[in-house]
C-alpha positions, 0 to 999 in steps of 0.5 A: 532280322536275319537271325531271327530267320534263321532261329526259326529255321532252327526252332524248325529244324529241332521241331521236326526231329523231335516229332519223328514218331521212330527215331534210332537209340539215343545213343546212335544218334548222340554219335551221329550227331557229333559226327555230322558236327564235326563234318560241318565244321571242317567243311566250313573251315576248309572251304573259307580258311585253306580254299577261300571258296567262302567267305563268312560276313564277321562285320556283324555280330547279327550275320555271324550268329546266323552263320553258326546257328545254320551251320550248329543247328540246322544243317546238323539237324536236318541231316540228323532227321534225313538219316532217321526217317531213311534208315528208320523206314521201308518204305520207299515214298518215304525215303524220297520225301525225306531226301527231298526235302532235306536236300532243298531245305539246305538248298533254300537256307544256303540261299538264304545266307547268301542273299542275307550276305552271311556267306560271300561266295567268292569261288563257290556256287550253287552247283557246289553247295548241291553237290556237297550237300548231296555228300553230306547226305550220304555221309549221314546215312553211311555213318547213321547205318553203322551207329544202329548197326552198333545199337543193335550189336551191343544192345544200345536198344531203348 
């Protein structure tokens, strides 16, 4: 049952990435992308293998996969969306509601694999995970401004 949660939240996830009706060149957010993958990735490896802040639940194939299809797909994805509608739009309202709603839709689905015993916090907690995802927020959007900086340097433009 719990990766067919967390399916949905991903199916979710690419759904709304996909609707966006403006989006940054293809080729910004293809690098944008493998950067916010390779920061997910070491944020997960560091904090259950060198801190052991975490611990992933491997006792069952169900709780693994739902850790690696919220960690690949929809962290990775909504992060993607939350640098293309902030740096795609002017308008404040916008901006706010975006940063909303990625912050406490990353907020609910770390929840939701904590009390689907996907992750174990051993020496994590709430506060952590908000303020790192605060982090990761801000990391997207500094790497999403310098990829469409980029594009519009080279003419990577469609």
């Amino acid at each position: 049952m719990v990766v067919i949660i967390f399916f949905v939240f991903a199916w979710f996830c690419i759904g709304v990435m996909v609707c966006l009706p403006s989006k940054l060149p293809l080729a910004a957010n293809f690098l944008l992308l493998m950067v916010i993958e390779i920061m997910l990735t070491n944020k997960i490896t560091v904090l259950t293998y060198n801190l052991k802040l975490l611990q992933i639940n491997i006792n069952s194939i169900p709780h693994y996969l739902s850790m690696a299809i919220h960690n690949d797909i929809t962290d990775a994805f909504v992060l993607l969306t939350f640098a293309n509608v902030f740096l795609t739009t002017s308008k404040a309202s916008i901006r706010w509601g975006i940063s909303v709603y990625a912050f406490l839709f990353q907020m609910f689905a770390g929840a939701m694999l904590s009390w689907n015993s996907v992750l174990i916090y051993t020496g994590w907690n709430f506060v952590l995970e908000a303020v790192m995802i605060i982090a990761l927020m801000i990391y997207a959007l500094l790497m999403g401004r310098l990829f469409q900086r980029m594009a519009s340097k080279e003419g990577w433009m469609r």
